[in-house]
N, CA and C of each residue as an Amber inpcrd file, in Angstrom:
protein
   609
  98.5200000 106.5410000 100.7350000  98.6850000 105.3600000  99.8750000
 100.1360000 105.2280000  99.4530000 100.8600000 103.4580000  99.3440000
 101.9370000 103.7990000  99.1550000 102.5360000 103.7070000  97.5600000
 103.5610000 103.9700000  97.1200000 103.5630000 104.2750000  96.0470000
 103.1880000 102.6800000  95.0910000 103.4520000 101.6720000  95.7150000
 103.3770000 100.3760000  95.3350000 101.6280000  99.9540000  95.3820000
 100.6680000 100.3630000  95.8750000  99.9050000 100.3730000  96.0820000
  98.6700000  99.9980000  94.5740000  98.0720000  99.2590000  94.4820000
  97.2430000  99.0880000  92.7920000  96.1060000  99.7150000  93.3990000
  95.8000000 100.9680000  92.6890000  94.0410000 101.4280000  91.9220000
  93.4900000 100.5480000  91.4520000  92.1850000 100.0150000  92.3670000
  91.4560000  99.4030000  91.2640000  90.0460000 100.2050000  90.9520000
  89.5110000 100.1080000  89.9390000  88.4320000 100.8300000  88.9390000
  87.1030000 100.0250000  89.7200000  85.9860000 100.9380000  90.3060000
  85.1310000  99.7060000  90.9570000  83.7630000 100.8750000  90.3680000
  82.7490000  99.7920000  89.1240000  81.8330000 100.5300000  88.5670000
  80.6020000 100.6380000  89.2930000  79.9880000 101.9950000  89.2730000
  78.8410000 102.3280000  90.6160000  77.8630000 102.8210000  89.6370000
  76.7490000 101.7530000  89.3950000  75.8350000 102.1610000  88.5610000
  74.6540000 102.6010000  89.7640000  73.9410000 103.3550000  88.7040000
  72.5110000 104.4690000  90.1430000  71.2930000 104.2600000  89.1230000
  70.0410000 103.0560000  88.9810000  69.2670000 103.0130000  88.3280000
  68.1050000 103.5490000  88.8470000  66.7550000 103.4180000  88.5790000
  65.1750000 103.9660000  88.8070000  65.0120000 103.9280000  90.0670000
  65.3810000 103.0860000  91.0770000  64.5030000 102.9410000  91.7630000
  64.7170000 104.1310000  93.4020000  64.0880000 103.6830000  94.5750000
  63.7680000 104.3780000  95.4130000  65.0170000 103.9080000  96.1090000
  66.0970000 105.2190000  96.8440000  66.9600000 104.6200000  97.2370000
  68.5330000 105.2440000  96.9040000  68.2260000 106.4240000  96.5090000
  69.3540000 107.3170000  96.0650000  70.5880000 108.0210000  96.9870000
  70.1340000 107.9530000  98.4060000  70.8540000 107.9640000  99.4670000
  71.7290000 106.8980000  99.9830000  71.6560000 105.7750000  99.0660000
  72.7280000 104.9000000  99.4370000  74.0110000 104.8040000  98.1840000
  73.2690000 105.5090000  96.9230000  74.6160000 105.4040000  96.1580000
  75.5420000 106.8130000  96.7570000  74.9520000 107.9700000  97.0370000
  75.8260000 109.2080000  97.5710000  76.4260000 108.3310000  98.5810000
  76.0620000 107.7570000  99.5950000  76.6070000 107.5000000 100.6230000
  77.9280000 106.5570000 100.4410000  77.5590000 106.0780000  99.4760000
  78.5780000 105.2300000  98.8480000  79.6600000 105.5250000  98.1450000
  79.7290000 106.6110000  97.3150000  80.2390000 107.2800000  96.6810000
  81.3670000 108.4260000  97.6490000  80.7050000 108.7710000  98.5360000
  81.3280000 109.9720000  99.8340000  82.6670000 108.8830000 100.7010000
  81.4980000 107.4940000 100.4810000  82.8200000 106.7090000 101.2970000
  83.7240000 106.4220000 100.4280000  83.8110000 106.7390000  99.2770000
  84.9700000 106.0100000  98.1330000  85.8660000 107.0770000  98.4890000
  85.2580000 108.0030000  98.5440000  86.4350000 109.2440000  98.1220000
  87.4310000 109.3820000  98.8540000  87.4980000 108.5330000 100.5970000
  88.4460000 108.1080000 101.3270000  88.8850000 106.8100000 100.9120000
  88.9440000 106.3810000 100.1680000  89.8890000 105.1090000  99.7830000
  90.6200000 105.0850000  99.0250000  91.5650000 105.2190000  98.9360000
  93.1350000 105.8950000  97.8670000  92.9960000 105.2780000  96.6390000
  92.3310000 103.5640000  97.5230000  92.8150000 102.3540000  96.3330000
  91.5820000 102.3220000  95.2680000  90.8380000 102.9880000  95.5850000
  89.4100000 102.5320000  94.8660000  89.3990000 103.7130000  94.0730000
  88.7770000 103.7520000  92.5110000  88.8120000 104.4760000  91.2770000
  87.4620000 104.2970000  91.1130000  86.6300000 105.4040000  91.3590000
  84.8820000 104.7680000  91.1170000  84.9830000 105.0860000  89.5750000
  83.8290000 105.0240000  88.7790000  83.6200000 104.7970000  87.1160000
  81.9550000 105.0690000  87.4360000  81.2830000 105.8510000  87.5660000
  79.5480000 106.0120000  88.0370000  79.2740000 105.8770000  86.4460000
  77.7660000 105.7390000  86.0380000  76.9970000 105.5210000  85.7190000
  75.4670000 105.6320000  85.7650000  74.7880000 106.7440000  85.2620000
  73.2300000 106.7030000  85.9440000  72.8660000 106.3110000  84.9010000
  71.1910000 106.0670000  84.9760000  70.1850000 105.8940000  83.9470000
  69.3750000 107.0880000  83.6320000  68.5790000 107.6570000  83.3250000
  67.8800000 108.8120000  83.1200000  66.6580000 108.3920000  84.3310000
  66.6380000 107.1400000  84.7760000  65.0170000 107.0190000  85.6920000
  65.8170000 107.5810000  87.1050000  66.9700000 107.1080000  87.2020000
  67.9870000 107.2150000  88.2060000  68.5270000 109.0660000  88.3770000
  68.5080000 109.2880000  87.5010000  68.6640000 110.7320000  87.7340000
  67.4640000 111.3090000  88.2460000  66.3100000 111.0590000  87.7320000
  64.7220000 111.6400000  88.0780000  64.8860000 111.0410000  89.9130000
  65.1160000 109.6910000  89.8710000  65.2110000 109.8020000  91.6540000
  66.1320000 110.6880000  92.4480000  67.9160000 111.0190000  92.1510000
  68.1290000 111.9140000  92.6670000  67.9700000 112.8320000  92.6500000
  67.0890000 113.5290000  91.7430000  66.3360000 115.0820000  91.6820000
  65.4090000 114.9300000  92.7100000  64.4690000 113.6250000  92.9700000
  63.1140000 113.9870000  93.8260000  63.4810000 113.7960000  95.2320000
  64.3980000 112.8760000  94.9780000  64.9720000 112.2450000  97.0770000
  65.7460000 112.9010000  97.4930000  66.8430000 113.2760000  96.4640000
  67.9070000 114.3110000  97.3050000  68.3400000 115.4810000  97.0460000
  68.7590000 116.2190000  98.1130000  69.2380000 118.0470000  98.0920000
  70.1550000 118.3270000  97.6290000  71.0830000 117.0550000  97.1510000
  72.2820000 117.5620000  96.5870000  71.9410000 117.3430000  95.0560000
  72.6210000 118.5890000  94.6510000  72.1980000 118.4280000  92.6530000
  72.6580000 117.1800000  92.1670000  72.1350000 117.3000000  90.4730000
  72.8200000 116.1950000  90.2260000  73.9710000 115.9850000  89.9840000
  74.7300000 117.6990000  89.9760000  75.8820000 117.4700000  89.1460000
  77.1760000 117.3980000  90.2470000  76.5010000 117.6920000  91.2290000
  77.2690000 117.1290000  92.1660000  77.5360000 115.8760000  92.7330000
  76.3380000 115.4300000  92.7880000  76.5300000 113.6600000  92.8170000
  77.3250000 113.4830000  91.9580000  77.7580000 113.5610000  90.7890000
  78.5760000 113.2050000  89.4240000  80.0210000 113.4420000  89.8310000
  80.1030000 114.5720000  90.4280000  81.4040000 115.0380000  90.7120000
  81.9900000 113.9510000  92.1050000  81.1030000 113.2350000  92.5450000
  81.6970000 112.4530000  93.5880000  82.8070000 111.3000000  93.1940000
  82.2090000 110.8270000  91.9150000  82.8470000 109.9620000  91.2650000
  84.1900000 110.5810000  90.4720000  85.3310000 109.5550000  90.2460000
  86.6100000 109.9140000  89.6580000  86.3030000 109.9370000  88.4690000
  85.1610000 109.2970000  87.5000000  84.7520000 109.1310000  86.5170000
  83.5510000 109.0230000  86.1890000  82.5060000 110.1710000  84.9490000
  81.5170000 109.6120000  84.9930000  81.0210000 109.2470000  83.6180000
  79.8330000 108.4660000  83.2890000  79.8390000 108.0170000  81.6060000
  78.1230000 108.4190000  81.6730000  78.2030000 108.5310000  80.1740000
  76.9170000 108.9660000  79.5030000  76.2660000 107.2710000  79.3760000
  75.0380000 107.2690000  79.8840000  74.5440000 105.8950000  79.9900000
  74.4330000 105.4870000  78.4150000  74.5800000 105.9910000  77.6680000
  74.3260000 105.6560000  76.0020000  75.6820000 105.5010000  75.3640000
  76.9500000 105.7600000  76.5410000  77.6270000 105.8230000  75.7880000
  78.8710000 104.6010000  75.3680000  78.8330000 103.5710000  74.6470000
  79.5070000 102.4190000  74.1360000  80.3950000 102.1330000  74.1480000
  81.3770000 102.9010000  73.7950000  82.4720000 103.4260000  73.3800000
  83.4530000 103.3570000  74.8170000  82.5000000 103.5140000  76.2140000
  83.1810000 103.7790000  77.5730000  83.9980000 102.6630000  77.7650000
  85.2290000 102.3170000  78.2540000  86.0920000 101.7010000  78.8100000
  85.3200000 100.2470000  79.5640000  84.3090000 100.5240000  80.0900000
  83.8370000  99.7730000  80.7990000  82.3880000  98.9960000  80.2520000
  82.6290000  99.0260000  78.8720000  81.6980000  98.3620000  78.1430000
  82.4420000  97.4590000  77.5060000  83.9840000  97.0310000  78.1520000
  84.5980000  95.9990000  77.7160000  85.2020000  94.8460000  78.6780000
  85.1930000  93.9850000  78.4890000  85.7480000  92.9280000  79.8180000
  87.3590000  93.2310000  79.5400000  87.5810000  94.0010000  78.8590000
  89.7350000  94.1060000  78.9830000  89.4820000  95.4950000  80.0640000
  88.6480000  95.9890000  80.5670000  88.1330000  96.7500000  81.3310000
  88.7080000  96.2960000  83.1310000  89.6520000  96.1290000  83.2540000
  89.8460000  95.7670000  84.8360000  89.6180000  96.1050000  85.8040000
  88.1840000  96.3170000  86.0690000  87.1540000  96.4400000  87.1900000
  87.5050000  95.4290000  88.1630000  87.3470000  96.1550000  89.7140000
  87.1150000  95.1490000  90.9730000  85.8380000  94.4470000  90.7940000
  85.0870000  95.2260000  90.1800000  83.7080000  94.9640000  90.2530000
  82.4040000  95.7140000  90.1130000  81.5960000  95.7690000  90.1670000
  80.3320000  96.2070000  90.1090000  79.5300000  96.4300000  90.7510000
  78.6400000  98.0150000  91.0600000  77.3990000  97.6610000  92.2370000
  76.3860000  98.0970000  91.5910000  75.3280000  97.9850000  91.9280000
  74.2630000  99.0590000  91.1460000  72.9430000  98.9870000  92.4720000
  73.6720000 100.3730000  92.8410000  72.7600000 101.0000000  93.9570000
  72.2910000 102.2630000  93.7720000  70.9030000 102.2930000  94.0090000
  69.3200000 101.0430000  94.0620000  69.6260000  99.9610000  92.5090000
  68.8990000  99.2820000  92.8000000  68.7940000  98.4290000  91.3900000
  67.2630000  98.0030000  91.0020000  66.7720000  98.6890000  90.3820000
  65.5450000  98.6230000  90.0160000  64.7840000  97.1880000  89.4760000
  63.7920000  96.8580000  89.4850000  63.3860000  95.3260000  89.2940000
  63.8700000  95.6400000  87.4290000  63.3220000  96.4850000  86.7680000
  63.6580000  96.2980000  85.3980000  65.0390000  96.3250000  85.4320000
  65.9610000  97.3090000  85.7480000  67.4620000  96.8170000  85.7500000
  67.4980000  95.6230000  85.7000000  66.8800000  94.9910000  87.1610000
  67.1870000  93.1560000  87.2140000  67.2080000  92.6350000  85.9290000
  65.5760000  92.8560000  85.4700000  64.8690000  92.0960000  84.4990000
  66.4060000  92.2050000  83.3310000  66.7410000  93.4040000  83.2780000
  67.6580000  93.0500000  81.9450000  68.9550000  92.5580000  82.3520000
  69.7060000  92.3250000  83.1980000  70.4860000  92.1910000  83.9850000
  70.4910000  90.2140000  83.7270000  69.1440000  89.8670000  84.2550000
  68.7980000  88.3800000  84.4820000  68.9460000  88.1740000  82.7710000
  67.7770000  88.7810000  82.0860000  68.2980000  88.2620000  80.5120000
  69.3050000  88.7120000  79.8500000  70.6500000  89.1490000  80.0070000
  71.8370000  89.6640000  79.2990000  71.1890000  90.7880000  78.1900000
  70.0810000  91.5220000  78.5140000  69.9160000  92.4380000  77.7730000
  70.5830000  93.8180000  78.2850000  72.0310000  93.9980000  77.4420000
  72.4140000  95.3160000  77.8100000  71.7710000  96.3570000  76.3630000
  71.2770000  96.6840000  76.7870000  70.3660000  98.0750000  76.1940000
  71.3250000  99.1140000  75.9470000  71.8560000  99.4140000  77.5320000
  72.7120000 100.6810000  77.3670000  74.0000000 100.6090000  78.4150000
  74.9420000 101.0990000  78.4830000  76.2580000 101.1020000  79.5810000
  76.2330000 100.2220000  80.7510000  74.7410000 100.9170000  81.7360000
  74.9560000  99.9790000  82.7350000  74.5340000  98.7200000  82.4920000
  73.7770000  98.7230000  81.7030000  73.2500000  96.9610000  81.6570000
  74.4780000  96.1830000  80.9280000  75.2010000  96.7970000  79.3540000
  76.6040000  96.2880000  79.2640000  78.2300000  95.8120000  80.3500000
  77.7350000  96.8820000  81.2430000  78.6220000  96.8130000  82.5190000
  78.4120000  95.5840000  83.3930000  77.1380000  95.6370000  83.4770000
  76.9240000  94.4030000  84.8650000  77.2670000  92.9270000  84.0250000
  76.7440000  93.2130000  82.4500000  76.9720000  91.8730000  82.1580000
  78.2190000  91.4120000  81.7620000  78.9940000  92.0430000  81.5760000
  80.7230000  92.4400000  81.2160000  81.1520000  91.5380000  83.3620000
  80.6330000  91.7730000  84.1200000  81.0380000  91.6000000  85.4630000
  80.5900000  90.1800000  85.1570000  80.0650000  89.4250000  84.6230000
  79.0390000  88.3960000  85.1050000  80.2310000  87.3480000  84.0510000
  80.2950000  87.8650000  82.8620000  81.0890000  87.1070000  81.8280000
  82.3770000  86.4180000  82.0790000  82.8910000  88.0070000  83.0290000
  84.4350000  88.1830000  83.1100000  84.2970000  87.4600000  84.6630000
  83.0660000  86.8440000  85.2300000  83.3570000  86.4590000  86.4050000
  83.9950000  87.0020000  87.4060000  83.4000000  88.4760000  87.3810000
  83.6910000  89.2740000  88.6440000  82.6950000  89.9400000  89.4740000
  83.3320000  90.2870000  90.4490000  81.7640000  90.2770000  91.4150000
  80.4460000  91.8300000  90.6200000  79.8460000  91.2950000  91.0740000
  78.4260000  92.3430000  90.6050000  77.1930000  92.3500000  92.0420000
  77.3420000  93.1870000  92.4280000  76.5040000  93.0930000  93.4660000
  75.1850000  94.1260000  92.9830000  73.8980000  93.3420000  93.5350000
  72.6470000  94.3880000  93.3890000  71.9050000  94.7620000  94.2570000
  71.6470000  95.8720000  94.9900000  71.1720000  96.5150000  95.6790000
  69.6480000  96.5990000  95.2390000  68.5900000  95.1530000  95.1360000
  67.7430000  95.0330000  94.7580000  66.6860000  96.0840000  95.7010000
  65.5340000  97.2560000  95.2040000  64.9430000  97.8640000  95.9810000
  63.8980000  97.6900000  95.2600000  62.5920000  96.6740000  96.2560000
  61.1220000  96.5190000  95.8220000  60.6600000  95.5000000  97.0350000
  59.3910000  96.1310000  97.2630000  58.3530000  95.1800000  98.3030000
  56.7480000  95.4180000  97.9300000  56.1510000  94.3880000  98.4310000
  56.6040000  93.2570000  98.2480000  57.1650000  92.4140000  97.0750000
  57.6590000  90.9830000  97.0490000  57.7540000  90.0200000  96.0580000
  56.9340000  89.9330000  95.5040000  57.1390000  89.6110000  94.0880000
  56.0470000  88.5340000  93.2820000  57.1130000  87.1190000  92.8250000
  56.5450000  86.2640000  92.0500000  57.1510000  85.5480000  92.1610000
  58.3900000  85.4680000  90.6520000  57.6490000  86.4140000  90.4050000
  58.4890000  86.8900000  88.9690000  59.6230000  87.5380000  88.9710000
  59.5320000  88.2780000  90.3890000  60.8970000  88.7830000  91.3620000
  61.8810000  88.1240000  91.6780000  61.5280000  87.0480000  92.4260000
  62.1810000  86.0020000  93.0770000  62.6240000  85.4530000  91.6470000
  62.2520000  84.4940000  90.5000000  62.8720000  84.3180000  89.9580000
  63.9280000  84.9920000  88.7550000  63.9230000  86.0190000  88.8850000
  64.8620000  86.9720000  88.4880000  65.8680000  87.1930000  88.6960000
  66.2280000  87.1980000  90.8850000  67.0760000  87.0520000  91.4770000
  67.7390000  85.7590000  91.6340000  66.9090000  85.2260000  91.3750000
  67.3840000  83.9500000  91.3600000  68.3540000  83.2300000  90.1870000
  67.8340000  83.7170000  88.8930000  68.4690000  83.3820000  87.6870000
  70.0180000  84.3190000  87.6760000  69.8840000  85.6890000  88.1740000
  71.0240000  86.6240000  88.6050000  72.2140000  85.7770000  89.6690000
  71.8490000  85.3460000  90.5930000  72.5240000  84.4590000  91.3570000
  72.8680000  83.3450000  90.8420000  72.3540000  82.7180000  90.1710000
  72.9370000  81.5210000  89.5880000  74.2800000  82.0350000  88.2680000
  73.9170000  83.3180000  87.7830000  74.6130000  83.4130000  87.1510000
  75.9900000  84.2690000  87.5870000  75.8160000  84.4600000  88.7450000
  77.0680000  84.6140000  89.8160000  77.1610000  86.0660000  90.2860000
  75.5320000  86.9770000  90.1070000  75.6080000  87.8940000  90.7750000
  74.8830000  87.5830000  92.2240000  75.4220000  88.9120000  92.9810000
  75.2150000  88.6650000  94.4680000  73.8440000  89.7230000  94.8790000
  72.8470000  89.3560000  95.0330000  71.3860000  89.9070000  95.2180000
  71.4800000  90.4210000  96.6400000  71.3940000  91.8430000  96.8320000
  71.8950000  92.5530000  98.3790000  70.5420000  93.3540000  99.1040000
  69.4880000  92.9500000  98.9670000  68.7420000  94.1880000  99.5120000
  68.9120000  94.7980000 100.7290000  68.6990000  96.3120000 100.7550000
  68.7590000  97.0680000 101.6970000  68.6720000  97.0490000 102.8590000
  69.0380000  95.6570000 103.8720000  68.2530000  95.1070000 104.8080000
  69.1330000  96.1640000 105.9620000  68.5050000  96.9340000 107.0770000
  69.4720000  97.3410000 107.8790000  69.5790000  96.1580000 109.0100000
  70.7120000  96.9640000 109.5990000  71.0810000  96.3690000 110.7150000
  70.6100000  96.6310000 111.7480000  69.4680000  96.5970000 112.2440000
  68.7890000  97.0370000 113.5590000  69.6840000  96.4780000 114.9230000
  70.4810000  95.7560000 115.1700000  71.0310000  95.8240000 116.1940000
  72.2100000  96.4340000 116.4330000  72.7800000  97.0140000 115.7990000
  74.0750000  98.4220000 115.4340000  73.1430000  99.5470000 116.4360000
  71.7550000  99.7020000 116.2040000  70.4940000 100.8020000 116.7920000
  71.2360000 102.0620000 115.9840000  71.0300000 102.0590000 114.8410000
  71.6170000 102.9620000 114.1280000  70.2300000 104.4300000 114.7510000
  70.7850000 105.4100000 114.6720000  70.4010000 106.7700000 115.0230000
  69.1340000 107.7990000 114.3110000  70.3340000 107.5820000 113.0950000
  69.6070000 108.0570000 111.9940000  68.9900000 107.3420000 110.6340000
  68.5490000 107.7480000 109.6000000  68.5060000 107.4540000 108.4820000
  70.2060000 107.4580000 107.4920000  70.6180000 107.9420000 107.4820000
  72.2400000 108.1180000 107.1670000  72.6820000 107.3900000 107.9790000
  72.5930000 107.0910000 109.3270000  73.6270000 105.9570000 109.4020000
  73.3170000 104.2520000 109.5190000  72.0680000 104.0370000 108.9100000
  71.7070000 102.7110000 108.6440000  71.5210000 102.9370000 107.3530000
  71.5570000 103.9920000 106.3960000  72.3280000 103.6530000 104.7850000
  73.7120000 103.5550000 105.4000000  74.2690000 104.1400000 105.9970000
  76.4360000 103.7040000 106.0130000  76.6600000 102.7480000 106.2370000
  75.7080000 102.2340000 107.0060000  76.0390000 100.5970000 107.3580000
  75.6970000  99.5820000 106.1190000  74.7920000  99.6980000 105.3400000
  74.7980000  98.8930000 104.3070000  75.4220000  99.1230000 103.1410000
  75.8980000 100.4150000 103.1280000  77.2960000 100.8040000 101.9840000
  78.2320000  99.7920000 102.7810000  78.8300000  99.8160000 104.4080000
  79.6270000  99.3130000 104.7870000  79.5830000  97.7700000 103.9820000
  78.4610000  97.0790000 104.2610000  78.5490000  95.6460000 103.9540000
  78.7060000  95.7840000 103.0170000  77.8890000  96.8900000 101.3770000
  78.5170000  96.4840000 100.5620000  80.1960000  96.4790000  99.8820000
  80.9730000  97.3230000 100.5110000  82.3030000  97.6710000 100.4280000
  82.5600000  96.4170000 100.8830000  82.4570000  95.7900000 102.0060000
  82.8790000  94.5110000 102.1930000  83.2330000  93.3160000 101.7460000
  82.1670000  93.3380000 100.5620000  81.8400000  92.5120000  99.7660000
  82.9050000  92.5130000  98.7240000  83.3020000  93.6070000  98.9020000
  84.9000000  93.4300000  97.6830000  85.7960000  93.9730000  98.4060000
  86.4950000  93.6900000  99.4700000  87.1650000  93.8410000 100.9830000
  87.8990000  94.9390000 100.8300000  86.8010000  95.9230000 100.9130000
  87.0290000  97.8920000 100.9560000  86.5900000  97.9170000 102.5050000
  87.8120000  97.9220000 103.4260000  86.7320000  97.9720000 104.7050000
  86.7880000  99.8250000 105.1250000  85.8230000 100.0870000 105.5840000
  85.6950000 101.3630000 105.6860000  85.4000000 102.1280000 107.2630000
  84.7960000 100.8880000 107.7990000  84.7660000 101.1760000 109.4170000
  83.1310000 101.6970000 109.4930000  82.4750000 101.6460000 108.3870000
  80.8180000 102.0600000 108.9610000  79.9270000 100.9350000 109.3420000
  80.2840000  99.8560000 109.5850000  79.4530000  98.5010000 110.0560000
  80.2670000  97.8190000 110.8490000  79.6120000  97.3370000 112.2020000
  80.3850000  95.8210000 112.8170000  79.8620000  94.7920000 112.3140000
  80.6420000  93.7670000 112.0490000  79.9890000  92.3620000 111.8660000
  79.6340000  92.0430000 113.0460000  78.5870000  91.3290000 113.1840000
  77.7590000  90.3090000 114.3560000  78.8370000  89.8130000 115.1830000
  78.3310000  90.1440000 116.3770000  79.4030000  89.1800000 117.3350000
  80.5390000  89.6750000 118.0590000  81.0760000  89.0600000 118.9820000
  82.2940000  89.2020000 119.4350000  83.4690000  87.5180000 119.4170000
  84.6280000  88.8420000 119.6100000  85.9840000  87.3570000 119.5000000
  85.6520000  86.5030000 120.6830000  85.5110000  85.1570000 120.0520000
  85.3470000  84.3590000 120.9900000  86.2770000  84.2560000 122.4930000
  86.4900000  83.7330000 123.4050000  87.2990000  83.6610000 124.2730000
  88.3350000  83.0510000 124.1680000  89.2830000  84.0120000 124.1130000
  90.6790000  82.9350000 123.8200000  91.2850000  81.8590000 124.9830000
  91.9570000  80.7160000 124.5520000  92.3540000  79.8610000 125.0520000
  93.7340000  79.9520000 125.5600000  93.6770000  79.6400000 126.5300000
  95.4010000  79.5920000 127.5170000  96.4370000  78.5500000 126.6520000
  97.3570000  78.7230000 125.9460000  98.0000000  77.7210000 125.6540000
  98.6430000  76.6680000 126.4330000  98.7800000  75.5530000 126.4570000
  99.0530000  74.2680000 127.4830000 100.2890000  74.1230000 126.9660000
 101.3860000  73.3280000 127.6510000 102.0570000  72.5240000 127.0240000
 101.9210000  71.3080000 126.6050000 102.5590000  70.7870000 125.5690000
 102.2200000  69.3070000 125.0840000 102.5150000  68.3490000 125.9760000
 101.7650000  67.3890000 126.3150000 101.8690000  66.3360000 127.4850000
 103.0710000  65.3170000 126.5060000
């Protein structure tokens, strides 16, 4: 990185739901990006998932991040919009996350965080994890989107023919890094460069 180079602070909240292998994965890819300053965040339902889904402790997940906060705790840097965040993810994002998320109920850090992203009109992306819909779902995401967050579910990329389980989570960390133009090299976008054209001279 060069010395001119800006850190930006990008907050990685980890709530309830099923799906804890995509915030590590996410987190492992930060730690190669000079420019990016993670700020994590769990919930206590979010910790109970990385105890049951994954082999790595918790306190190591914690240590992935440059920074980590006590979900109760107010006082954190990032419970303020003078807070100069790239932005926001919250992977998995649990339907109740949503639920408070959609009504500006911050309860505790992360729910203050996402809505601090939404105020300050900066990106907030959610790694919504639940199937099926109800329709109480849909309008949740929906009210979230209107209010200018970006609703991401876990969709892989089946034509990448990813291998493993780890590398169709890297690919959707990839898109989400994308989304705040962290490119990292774990996803292709669709497609190839069209065929370029011979230049003519002007008649």
């Amino acid at each position: 990185m060069s010395e001119s180079a800006v850190v930006k602070p990008l907050i990685v909240g980890i709530s309830g739901a099923s799906g804890a292998l995509y915030a590590i994965r996410l987190l492992l890819a930060l730690q190669d990006i000079k420019e990016v300053e993670t700020h994590l965040v769990i919930s206590a339902a979010g910790e109970q998932v990385v105890r049951h889904e994954e082999a790595m402790p918790l306190d190591e997940v914690l240590a992935l991040a440059d920074f980590y906060y006590s979900p109760d705790d107010f006082f954190a840097p990032l419970a303020s919009g003078s807070f100069s965040a790239a932005g926001m993810v919250i992977v998995p994002c649990s339907m109740k996350r949503l639920s408070g998320i959609a009504n500006s109920y911050g309860d505790d850090l992360m729910g203050r965080a996402a809505d601090v992203m939404l105020k300050e009109r900066r990106r907030l992306v959610l790694l919504v994890r639940e199937t099926p819909l109800h329709s109480g779902h849909l309008e949740l995401m929906l009210k979230v989107s209107r209010l200018g967050g970006v609703i991401m579910p876990p969709v892989p990329a089946l034509y990448q023919k990813p291998a493993t389980i780890v590398e169709m989570a890297d690919q959707t960390v990839g898109r989400i890094l994308s989304l705040f133009n962290i490119t990292t090299g774990l996803y292709q976008p669709w497609g190839e460069k069209g065929i370029k054209n011979e230049k003519k001279p002007v008649q």
